[in-house]
C-alpha positions as CSV (number, residue, x, y, z in Angstrom):
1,X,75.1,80.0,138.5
2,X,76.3,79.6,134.6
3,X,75.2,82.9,133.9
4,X,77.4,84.6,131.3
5,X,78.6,88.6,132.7
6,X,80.2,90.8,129.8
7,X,82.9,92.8,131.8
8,X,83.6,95.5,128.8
9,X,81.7,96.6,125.7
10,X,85.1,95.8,123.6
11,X,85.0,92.3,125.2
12,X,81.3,92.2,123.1
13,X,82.4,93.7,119.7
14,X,85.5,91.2,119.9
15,X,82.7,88.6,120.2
16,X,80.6,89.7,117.5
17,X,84.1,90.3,114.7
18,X,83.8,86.8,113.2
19,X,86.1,88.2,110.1
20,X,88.9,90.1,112.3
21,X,88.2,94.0,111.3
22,X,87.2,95.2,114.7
23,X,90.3,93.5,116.4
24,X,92.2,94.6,112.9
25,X,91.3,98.2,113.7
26,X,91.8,98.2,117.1
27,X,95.2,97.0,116.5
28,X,96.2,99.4,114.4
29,X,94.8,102.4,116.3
30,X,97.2,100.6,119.4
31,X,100.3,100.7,117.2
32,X,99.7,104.3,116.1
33,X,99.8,105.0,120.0
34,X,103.2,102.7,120.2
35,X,104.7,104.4,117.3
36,X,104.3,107.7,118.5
37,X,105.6,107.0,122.1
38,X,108.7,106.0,120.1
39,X,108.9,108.9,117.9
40,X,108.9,111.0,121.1
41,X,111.5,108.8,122.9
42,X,113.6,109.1,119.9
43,X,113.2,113.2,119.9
44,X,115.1,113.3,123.4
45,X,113.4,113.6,126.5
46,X,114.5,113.7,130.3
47,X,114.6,110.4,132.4
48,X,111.1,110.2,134.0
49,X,109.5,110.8,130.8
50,X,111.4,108.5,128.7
51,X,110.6,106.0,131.6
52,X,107.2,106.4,131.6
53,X,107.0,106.4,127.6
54,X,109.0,103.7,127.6
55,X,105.9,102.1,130.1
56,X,103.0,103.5,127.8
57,X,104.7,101.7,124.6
58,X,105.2,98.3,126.6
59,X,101.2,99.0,127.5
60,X,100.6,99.6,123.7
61,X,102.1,97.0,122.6
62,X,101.0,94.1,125.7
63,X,97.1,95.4,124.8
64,X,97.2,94.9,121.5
65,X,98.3,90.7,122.3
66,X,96.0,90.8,125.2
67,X,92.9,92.0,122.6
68,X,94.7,89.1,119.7
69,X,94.3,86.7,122.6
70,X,91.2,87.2,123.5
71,X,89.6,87.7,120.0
72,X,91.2,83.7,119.1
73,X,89.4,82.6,122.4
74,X,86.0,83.8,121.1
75,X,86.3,82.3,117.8
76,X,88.8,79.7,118.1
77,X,91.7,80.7,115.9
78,X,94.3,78.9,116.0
79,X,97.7,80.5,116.2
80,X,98.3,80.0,112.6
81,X,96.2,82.9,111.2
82,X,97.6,86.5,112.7
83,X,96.0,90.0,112.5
């Protein structure tokens, strides 16, 4: 019953970036998205939409620590080094 189940295909590529440019990349494409939500917030927009970009940036933002966190689980890196 040890057998190993991949949940995602990202959860694999995280796996296989020893050096840190898929989780790098993936970062930066998840800021881009964050940095946009804000430069629509910023332009004005009613309340349910500036809720719900609010949301989306939060989302942005959490995913980029959740992929950090789970790229230093596969390789152990300690806090120290930081994409």
């Amino acid at each position: 019953m040890n057998e190993k189940i991949e949940l995602l295909p990202i959860e694999e590529e995280l796996r296989k970036d020893s050096q840190g440019i898929y989780l790098g990349k993936a970062k930066q494409r998840l800021e881009d998205c964050s940095n946009e939500c804000v430069s629509i917030l910023r332009r004005g927009v009613d309340p349910s939409k500036f809720e719900t970009g609010t949301i989306l940036r939060n989302a942005f933002d959490a995913s980029s620590k959740v992929l950090e966190t789970a790229w230093r689980s596969f390789h152990a890196v300690s806090d120290a080094k930081s994409w």
